[in-house]
C-alpha positions in Angstrom: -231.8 48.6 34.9 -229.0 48.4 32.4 -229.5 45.4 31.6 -233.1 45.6 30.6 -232.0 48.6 28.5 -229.5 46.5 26.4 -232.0 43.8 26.0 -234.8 46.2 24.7 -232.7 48.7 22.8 -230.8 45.3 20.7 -234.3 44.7 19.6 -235.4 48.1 19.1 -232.5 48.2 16.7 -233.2 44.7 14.9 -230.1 43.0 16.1 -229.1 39.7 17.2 -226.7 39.4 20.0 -224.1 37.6 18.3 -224.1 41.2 15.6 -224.4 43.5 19.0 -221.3 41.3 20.5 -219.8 41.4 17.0 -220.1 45.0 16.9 -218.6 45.3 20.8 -215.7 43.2 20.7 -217.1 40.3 22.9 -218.7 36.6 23.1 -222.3 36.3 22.1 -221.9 34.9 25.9 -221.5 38.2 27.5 -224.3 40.2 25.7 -226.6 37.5 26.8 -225.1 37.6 30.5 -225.4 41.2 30.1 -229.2 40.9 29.0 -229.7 38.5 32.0 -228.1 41.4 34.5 -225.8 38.4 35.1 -222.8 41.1 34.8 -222.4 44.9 33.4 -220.6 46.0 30.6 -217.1 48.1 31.7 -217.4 51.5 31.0 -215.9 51.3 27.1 -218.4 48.8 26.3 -220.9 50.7 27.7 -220.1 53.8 25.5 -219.4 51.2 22.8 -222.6 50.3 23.0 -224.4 53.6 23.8 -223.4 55.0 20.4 -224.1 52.0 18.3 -227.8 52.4 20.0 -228.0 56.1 19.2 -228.4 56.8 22.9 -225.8 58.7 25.2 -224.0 56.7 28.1 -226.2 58.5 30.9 -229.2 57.4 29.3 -228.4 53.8 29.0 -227.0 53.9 32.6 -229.0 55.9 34.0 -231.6 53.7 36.3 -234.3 57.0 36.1 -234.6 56.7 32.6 -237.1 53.9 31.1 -237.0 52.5 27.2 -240.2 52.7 25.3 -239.9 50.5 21.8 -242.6 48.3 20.4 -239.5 46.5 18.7 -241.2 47.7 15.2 -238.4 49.0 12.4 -239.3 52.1 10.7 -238.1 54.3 7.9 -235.7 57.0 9.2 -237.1 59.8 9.2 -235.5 63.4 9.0 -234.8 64.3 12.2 -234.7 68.2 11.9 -238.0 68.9 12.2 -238.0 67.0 15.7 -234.8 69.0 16.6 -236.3 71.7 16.2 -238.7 71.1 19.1 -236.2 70.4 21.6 -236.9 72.6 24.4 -240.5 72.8 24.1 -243.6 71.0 26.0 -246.6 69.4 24.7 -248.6 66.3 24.0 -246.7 62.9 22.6 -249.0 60.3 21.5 -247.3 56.4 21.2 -249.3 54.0 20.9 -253.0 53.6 23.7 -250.1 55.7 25.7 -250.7 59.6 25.8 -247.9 61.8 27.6 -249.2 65.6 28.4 -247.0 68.4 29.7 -244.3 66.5 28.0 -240.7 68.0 27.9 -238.9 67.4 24.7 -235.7 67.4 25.8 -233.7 65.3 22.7 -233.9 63.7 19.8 -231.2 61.1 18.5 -230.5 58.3 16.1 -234.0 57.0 16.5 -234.8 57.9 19.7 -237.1 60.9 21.1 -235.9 61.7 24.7 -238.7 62.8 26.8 -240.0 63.8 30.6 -243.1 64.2 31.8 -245.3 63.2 34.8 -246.6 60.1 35.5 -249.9 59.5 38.2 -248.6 56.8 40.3 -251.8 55.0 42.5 -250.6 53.0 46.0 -252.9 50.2 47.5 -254.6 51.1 50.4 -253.5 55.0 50.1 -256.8 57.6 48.8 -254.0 59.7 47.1 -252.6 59.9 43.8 -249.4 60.7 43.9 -247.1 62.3 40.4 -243.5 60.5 39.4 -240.9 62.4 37.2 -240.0 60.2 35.1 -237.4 60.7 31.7 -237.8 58.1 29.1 -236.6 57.2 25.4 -239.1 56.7 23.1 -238.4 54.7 19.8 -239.3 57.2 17.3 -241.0 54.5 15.3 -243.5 54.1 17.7 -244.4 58.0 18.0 -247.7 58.6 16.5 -248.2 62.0 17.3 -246.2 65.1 18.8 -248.3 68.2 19.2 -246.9 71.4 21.0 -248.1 75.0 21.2 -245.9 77.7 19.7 -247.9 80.8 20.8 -245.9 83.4 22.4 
């Protein structure tokens, strides 16, 4: 939900509501109504707000695609190396979480934009079942990225 992404990509980015609605053009009110899902931003403030977070506009609006951010700042770090593995599957280590098969598909201001498949387990069903799922990953929480090269 939009408003969940606001919430966690403000912190991600180590800034208080009153800098984000600074930033925005709006009360201090209306991020925190936003953060509450108590009202969406209109489509401006939502791109406003997309690129001050380093994300595009479908990501943050996009329901199918899930935050991942401890909240911890790190350094920058020079993103051509990543950019250069746009395209290109393998393993993504954050944190206890390990992501194989996992599609690099972008990396922005921060942010490493990933899909892979998640096992998904339903009470009372004997079947595992796999979810598609796209998330953004706070780069400063990305411990590891591995991919194999061989052609």
């Amino acid at each position: 939900m939009i408003h969940e992404k606001i919430a966690a990509l403000r912190r991600g980015a180590g800034m208080s509501q009153q800098e984000v609605a600074d930033a925005v053009g709006v009360s201090r009110q209306t991020v925190s109504n936003w953060e509450l899902g108590q009202g969406s931003p209109s489509l401006d403030k939502a791109a406003e707000l997309a690129r001050i977070f380093g994300v595009s506009l479908d990501d943050l609006a996009n329901d199918g695609v899930s935050i991942v951010s401890s909240g911890r700042r790190g350094h920058v770090r020079d993103l051509h190396v990543l950019e250069g593995l746009v395209g290109m599957v393998g393993v993504v280590e954050c944190g206890d979480v390990v992501m194989q098969d996992a599609e690099i598909l972008g990396v922005s201001n921060g942010w490493l934009r990933v899909s892979h498949v998640v096992k998904t387990a339903t009470f009372g069903k004997p079947r595992v079942g796999e979810e598609h799922v796209v998330q953004l990953i706070d780069l400063a929480d990305v411990q590891a990225i591995s991919v194999d090269v061989r052609e």
